[in-house]
N, C-alpha and C positions, 0 to 999 in steps of 0.2 A: 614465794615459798610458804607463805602464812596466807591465812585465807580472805583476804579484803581485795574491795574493789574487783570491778567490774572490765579493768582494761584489759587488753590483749598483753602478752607477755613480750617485753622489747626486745627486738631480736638488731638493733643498732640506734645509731643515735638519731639516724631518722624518722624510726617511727616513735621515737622519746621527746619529742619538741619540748623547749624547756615551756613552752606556751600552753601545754597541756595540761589540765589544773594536777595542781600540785600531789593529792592524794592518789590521782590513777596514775600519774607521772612514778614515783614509788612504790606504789600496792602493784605494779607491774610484772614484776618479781614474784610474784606470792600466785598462790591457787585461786581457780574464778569462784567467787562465792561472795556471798554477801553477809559475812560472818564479818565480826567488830567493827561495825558500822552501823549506830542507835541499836546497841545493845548497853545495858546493864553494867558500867564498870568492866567493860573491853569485854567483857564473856568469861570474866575467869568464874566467878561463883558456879558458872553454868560447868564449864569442864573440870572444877575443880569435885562437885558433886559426879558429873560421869565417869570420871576418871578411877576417884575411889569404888564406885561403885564396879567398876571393870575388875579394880584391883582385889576386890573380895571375893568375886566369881573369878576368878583365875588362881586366888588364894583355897577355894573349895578343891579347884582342882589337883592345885600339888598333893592337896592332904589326901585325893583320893590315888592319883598314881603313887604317891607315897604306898599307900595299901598295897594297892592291885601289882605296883612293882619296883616291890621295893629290893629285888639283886640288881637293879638299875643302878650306874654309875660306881663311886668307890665305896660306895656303903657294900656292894656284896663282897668287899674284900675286908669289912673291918669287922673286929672282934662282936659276938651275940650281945654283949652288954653295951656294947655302941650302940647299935644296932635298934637295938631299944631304947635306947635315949633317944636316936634321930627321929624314932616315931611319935614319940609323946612331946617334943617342943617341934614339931612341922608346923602346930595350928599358930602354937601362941609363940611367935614370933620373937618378942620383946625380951623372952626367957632366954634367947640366944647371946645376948649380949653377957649376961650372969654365968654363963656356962664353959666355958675355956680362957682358961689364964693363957698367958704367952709361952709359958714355957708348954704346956701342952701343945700350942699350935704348931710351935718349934720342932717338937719331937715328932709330929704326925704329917707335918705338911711342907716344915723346912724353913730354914733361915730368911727364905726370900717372903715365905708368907709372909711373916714377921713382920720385916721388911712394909713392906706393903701394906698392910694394917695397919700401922704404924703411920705412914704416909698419911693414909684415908682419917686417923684420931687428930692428926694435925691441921691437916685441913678444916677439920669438924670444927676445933677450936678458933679455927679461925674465922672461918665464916658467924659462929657462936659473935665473936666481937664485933666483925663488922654489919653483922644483923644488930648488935645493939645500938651502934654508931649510924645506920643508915635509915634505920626505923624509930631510931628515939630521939636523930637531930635533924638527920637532910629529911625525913619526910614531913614532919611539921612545918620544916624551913619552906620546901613547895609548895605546900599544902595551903598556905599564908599568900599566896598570890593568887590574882583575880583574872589573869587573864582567859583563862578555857571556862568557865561558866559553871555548873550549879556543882556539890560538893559528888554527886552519886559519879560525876562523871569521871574518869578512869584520868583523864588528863591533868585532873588537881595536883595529883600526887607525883606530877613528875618535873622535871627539871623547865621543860619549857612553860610551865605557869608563871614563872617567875620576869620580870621586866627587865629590859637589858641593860639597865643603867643602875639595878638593885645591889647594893653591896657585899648583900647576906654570900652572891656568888663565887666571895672569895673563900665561903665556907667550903664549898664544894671544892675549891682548887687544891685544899689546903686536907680537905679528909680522901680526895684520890693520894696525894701523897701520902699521906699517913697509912693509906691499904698498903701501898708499897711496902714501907718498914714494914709492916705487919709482916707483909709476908715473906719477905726476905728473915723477919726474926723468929717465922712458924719452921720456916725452911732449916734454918742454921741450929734450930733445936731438935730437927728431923734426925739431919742428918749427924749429928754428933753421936748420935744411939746407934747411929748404923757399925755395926761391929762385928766381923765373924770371927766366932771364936777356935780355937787349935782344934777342937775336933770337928770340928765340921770340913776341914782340909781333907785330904783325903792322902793318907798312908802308903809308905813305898811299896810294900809288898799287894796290895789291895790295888794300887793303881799295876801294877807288872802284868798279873793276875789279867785286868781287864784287860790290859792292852792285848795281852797273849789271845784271850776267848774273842776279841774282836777282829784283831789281825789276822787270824786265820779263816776268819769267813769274814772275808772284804766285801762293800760296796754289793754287787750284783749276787757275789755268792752269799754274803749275808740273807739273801729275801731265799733261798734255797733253802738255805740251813732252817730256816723257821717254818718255811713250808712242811720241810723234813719232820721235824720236831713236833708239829701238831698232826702229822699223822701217823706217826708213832704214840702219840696217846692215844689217838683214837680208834688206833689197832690194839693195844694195851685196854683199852675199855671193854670193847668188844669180844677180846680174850677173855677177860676176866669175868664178863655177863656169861658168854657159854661157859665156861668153867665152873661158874655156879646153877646156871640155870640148864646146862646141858643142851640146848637147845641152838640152832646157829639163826642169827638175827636178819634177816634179808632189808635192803636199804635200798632206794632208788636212787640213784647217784646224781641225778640232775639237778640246777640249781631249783631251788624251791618245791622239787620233788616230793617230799613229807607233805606238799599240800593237794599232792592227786588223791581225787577220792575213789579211783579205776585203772586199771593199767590195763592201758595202748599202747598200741606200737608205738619207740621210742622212751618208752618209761618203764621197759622193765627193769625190774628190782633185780640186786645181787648180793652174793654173801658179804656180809659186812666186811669179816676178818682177811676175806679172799684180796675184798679192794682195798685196803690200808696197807695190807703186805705190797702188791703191785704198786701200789702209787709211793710206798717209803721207799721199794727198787728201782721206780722211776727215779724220782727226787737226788736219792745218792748217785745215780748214773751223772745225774746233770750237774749236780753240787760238784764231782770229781771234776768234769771238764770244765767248772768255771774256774776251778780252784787253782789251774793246770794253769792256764791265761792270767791269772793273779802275778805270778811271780815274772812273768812278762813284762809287768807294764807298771817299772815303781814309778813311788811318788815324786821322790826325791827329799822326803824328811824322816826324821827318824824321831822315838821318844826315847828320853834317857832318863836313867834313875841313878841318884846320884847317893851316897852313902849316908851325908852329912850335910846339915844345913853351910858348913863355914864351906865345904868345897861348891856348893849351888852359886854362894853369893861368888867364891874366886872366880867360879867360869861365867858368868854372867859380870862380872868386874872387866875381865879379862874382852869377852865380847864387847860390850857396852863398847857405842858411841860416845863420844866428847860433844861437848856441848860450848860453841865460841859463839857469844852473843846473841844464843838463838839458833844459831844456825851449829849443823850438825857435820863434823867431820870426823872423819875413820883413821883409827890406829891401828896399828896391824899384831895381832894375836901373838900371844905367844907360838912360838915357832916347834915342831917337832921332825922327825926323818919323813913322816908323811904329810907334811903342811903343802906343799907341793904338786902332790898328786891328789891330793884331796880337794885345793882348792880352797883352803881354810877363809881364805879373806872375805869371799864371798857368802857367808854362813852366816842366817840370822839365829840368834838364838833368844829363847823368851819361854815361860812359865808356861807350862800345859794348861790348859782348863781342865776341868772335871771332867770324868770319863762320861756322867751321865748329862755334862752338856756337849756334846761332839756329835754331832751329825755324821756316820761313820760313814756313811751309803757316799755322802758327797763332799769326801776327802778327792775324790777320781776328778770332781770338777774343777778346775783351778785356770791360774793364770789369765791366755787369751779367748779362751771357750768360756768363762763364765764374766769377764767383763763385756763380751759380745751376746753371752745369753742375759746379761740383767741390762743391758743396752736395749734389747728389743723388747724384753718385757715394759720394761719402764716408758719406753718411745710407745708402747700401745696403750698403754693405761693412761698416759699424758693427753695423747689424741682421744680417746673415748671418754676422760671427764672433763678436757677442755671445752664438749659441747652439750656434755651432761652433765654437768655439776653439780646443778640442783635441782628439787623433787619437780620445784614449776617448769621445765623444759619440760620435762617428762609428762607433765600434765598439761601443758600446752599441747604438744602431741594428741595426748588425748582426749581432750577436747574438741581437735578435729573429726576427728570419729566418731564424736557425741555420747563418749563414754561417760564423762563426769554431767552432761544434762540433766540426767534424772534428779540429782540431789539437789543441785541449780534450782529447779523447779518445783520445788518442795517449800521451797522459803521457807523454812522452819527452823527456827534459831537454834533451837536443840540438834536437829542434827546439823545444819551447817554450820553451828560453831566446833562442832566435836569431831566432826568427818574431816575438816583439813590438818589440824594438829595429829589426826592419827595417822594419817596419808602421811605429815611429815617423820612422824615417829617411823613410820613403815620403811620410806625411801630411805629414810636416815639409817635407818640399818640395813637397806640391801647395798647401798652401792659402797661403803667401807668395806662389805664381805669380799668384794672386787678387789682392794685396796688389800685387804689383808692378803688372799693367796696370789696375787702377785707377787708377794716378799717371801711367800713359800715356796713357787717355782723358782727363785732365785738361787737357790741351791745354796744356804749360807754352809759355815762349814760348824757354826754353834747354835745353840739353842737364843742365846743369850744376842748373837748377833741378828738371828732370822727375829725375835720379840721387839729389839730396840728400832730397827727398820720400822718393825712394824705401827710400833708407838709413833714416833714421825711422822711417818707418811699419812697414817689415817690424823692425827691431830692435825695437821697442817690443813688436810684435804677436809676434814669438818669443822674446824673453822670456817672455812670458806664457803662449804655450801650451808651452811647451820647461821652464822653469824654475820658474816661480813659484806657479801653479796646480796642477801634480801634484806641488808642494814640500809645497803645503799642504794637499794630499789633497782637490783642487777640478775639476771637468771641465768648464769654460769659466765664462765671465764672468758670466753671468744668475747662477749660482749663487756664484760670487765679491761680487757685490752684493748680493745677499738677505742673503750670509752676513753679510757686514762693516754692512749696516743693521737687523741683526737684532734685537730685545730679547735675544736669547741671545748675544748675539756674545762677552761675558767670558766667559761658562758654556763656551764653546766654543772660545774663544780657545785655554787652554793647549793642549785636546786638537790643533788646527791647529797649534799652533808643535812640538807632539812631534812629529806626523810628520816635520819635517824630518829629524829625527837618530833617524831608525828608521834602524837598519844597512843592510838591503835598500834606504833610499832611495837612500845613497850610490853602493852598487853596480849600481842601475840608468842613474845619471847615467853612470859610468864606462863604462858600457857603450855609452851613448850616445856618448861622445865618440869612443870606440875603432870603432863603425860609421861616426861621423863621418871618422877619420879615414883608413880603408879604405874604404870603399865611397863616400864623400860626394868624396873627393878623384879616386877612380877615374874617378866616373860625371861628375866635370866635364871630367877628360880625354877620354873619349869624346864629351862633347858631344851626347848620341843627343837631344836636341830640334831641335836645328840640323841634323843631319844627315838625320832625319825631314825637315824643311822643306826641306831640299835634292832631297829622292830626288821629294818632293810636286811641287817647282818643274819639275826633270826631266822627270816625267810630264807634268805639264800644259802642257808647252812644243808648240808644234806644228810644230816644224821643227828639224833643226840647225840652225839659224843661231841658233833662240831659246836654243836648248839651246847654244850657246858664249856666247852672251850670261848665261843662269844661271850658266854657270859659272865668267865673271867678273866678276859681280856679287850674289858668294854669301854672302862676307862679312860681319860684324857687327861692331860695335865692342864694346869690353869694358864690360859693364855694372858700372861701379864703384858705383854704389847697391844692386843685390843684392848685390855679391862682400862688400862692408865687412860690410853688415847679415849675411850667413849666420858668417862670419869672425869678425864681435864677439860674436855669439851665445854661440857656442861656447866664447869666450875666457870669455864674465861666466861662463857654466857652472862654468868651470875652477876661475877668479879665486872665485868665489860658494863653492865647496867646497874651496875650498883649504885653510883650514884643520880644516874639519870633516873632513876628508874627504883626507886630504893625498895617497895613491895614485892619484887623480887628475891630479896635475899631470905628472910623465911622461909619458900618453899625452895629454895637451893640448898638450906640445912636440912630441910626435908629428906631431900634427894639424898644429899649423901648420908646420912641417918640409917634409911634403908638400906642404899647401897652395901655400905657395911654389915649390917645385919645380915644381909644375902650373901655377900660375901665370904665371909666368916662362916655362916653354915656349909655355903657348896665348896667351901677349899676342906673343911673339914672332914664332909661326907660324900663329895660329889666328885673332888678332882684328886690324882693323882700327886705326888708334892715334885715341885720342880727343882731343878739345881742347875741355880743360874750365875751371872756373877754382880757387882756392883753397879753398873755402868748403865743398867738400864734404870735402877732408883735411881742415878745420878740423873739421868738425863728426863726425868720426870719433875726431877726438881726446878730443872734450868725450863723446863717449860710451865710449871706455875706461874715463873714471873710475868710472864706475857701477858696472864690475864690483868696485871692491875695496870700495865705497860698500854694495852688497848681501856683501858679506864679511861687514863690522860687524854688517849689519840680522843675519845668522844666526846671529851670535854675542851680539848683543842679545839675540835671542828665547832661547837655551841657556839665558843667565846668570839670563833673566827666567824661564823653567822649572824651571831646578834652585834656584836661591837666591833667587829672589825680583829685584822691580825695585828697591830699595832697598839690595841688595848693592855693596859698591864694588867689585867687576868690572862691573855692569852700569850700575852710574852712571858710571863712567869710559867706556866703551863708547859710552854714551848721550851725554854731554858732547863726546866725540869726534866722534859721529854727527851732531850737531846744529851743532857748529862745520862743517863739513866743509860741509855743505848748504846751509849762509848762504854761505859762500866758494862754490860753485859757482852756488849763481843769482845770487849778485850780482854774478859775471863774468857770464852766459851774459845776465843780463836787463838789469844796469844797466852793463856793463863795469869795476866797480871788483877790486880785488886782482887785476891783471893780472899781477904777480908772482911771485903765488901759484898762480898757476897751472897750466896741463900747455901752455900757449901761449908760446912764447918771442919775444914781438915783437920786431921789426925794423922798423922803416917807413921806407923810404928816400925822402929829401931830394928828388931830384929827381924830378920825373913823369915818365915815361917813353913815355905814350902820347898821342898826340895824334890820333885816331882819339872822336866823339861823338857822342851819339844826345840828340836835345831832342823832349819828350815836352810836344803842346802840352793847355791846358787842363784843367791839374793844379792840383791847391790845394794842393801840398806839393813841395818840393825834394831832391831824397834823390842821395851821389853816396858813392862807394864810397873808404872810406881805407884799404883794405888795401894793402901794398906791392906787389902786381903792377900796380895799376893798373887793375881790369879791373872791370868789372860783372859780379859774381859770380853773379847769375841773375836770374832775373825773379821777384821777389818780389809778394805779392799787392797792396802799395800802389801798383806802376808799374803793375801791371795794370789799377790802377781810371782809370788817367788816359789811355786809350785815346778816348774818346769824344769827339768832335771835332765841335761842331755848326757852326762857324763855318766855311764851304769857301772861302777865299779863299787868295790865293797867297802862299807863304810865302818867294820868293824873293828878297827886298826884306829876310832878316834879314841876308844877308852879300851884299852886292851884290856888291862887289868881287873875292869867292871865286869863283873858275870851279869850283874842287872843291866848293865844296857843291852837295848834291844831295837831291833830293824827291821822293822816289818815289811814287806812287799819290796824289798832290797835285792836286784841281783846279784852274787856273788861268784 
């Protein structure tokens, strides 16, 4: 996946003989080229100059689509005095940081920005310290040993210079543990702040409201209703141009029509006002009969509005499961004339989420149609990156077809140092785009559940093809399990744990981080997939009227499941080399430096403000730990290289490694040593929401204790309790409630 050596990529353990010298044995994995190998200090001066230099000419460009279009994204929704701010700090960067306090970001962008920002200054600080710990002790500390040869050479500086019987090594064992605290104590000060406060919950009347405006244009009629709705402005526009201009406006109605410059047959034009009236007659015709089919086909849940906080916590008391050592048993409800016919026992009941995270459309998906549609989803995406993993499959492929030759054949250090790290930057953001809308097709039923998937899955998945597979001289997964179920797997073992700590491996990480953080931070400031979709939407509009409707409906909210998962990535990168490798960690403050700065502008002016709920900061936290956790594992495998697994540096390592690992799943699985944690709980006394959703004909009770109050997503056990065979009416559970309410309920 990095670009050394000259071998074929191994597609098993055969054609990896452990007798193969050691560097093409490793460099196997990575892109054919002849980059960081007798270059200059691994090639980073060399990428670290193109890189910036990419990043300034890409920084020209914002500043010009910034001009030429600027009702691009949330800026054309934000006040003229925005407006103008966003234009005068687009160039200078740096002024972004000086420019919004929190509470501003709060009001415009929403608690989770916050959130999230928040996260990314923590982080900043910490890497801050372990940049000074890994640059002001462990690199000297390498830098002191003779084994890799003259001072220019890139290997000085890293952990294998050092002799294996040197004692300074226990310095290393002893500052990967110390990142640990760290970060477990950056963590716990994270999340102490995390706090939502009473108004940001959202109010009985205001949530009723919603439910009512959603409920009545469900799932299929919902995409009706909207169709409706934008062409009733755009009959409304058109009225109101002949009403002033007297004139009636002719329009070709075909997609991309506005760009004939002749009308032929098939493009004649029509009266504007003629076709928005017929197509808002069409639209209602359809919206009626879908509407019709709506009350046919409930869900089997209901939302209920509850008057008072003390009657929420009673009926959520009342439901609530008992808890016998862990294990969960059911008591049975209080009893009423209709407990019987209703089925009461069977009733989950639990905390609504916000109306603005509810994926309304794919409330209809539930139960055993959407564990069999995220079954197949997932069984494809499994099969497709089990053998594509990473960029070097892909490149090996193309290599056959003598696609990558030319540049091969250039020798030129310049570009073949620069051309594989950006190939990596490239593949490294196409095949997560796979990873992400896979978790879109899955039809969550929240915003906050469809992001946290998202985070997951791509962090897992980039790990893997980013770090851990070309660490270990592997090019995707198929060949990662053969290896590891092999009869050879010992015989081969060592030789996999050396590649890590070949010199050139470290300097192609660095290099990666250092594209990461020019080019990766650039290319999210421009946005050029949104903007792509924008120029598409433009085109395909067939009138102004459509085209002022795209342009205030162009928007997106900020994807905080790719942003954490591309972000963490990079950090376990960092974290993972930090002490191997300690020149690293400067250009990882780097990264996230910018990162933020980007950030912080496009959630300001660019995205939409999201309303999500805790549970995805939570689960960004719990995967921080990981990167100082794979720190250990590469220092495990050193000690277990050079000195054996029996040495007490690698038994101390290992004793460490394996405490660490029971403390994290026995939070993450059973919730004990909360403590001990990177989680700082808080759970506040009083409930705060009285806003609930009862999920009927369930065989399990599930209701959410974290301190916001909130149902944190639609997890896969509320999904299975969607199925509702019994159609009777369910308004007999709260008679006396005028606010409860039963949408798509026969009666």
């Amino acid at each position: 996946m990095a670009a050394t050596g000259e071998a074929e990529v191994c597609t098993g353990s055969d054609n990896c003989s452990i007798h193969n010298d050691p560097k093409d044995f490793c460099y196997s994995a990575r892109i054919r080229s002849t980059v960081l190998q007798g270059l200059p200090f691994g090639g980073v001066p060399t990428v670290l100059a193109l890189d910036f230099m990419c990043f300034l000419v890409l920084l020209c460009v914002f500043s010009v689509l910034r001009k030429v279009a600027f009702d691009y994204g949330r800026l054309a929704l934000v006040s003229d005095a925005d407006r103008h701010l966003a234009k005068n700090v687009t160039v200078k960067l740096t002024y972004l940081s000086h420019t919004y306090r929190d509470d501003e970001i709060r009001e415009k962008c929403g608690e989770d920005a916050v959130h999230y920002l928040s996260f990314q200054r923590h982080i900043i600080g910490l890497l801050v310290v372990v940049g000074v710990l890994s640059v002001g002790i462990v690199l000297p500390v390498n830098f002191s040993g003779n084994l890799l040869g003259e001072s220019e050479n890139f290997g000085r500086t890293t952990i294998a210079n050092l002799k294996s019987g040197n004692n300074l090594l226990w310095l290393h064992t002893t500052f990967a543990f110390l990142y640990l605290l760290l970060t477990v104590y950056s963590m716990r000060r994270h999340t102490s702040k995390m706090h939502y406060k009473e108004d940001d919950l959202v109010s009985r009347d205001n949530f009723t409201k919603t439910l009512k405006l959603h409920s009545q244009a469900q799932f299929s009629v919902l995409d009706f209703v909207l169709f409706r709705k934008k062409a009733e402005r755009s009959k409304k526009f058109y009225t109101d141009l002949m009403a002033k201009e007297y004139i009636p406006t002719m329009i070709n109605t075909k997609p991309c029509g506005h760009l004939c410059c002749c009308i032929i047959e098939g493009c004649e034009q029509e009266e504007a006002v003629n076709y928005y009236t017929k197509l808002e007659a069409k639209l209602k015709e359809e919206y009626r009969k879908e509407r019709e089919k709506v009350n046919t086909k409930p869900l089997g849940m209901a939302f209920v509005t509850f008057q008072n906080e003390a009657m929420t916590s009673l009926i959520l008391k009342d439901f609530n499961a008992c808890q016998c050592q862990g294990c969960h048993c059911r008591r049975e409800p209080k009893s009423s004339p209709f407990s019987s016919l209703l089925n009461t026992y069977n009733w989950t009941v639990t905390y609504a989420p916000d109306p603005q995270n509810v994926y309304w459309e794919h409330l209809s998906t539930g139960g055993l149609n959407w564990w069999l549609r995220c079954f197949i989803i997932n069984c494809f995406l499994f099969l497709l990156l089990f053998f594509l993993t990473t960029p070097a499959i892909i490149i090996s492929t193309m290599d056959k077809f003598n696609v990558t030759k030319p540049v091969e054949y250039l020798n030129n250090p310049i570009v073949t140092q620069f051309f594989p790290t950006l190939l990596l930057w490239c593949f490294s953001a196409l095949l997560p785009t796979i990873v992400y809308y896979s978790a879109f097709f899955e039809a969550h039923w929240t915003r906050s559940g469809e992001n946290r998937t998202t985070m997951h899955k791509c962090y897992t998945f980039l790990i893997f093809m980013v770090l851990l597979l070309p660490s270990l001289g592997l090019s995707s997964l198929d060949v990662f399990f053969r290896w590891l179920f092999d009869k050879k797997f010992l015989d081969e073992a060592k030789v996999r744990f050396e590649c890590v700590f070949l010199p050139d491996n470290g300097a192609f990480f660095v290099n990666y981080v250092i594209a990461s953080a020019f080019i990766g931070n650039a290319m999210d400031l421009l946005r050029i997939p949104y903007f792509l979709m924008y120029m598409i939407r433009l085109c395909l509009a067939r009138s102004a009227a459509e085209r002022r409707n795209v342009k205030k409906h162009q928007a997106y909210e900020f994807q905080f499941g790719a942003a954490y998962a591309w972000m963490m990535n990079v950090f376990t990168v960092v974290m993972t080399y930090s002490i191997t490798c300690p020149i690293i960690v400067p250009f990882g403050l780097m990264y996230m430096l910018l990162k933020h700065l980007v950030d912080r502008y496009n959630m300001y002016y660019a995205y939409l403000p999201s309303k999500l709920d805790k549970k995805i900061h939570s689960g960004a936290v719990n995967q921080v730990v990981a990167a100082p956790i794979l720190c250990l594992f590469w220092l495990l495998f050193f000690s277990t290289v050079r000195t054996g697994f029996v040495a007490p540096t690698s038994m101390f390592t290992f004793v460490v490694l394996i405490i660490t690992i029971i403390i994290c799943l026995s939070h993450v699985v059973f919730g004990h040593f909360k403590y001990l944690s990177a989680h700082n709980y808080k759970v506040r006394n009083k409930l705060s929401l009285t806003c609930g959703v009862i999920f009927l004909n369930s065989l399990q009770i599930e209701m959410d204790g974290v301190d916001n109050g909130r149902q944190p997503d639609s997890s896969p056990p509320v999904k299975s309790v969607v199925s509702f065979h019994n159609h009777i009416s369910v308004s007999h559970i709260m008679m006396s409630k005028k606010a409860f309410y039963t949408p798509s309920f026969k009666h």
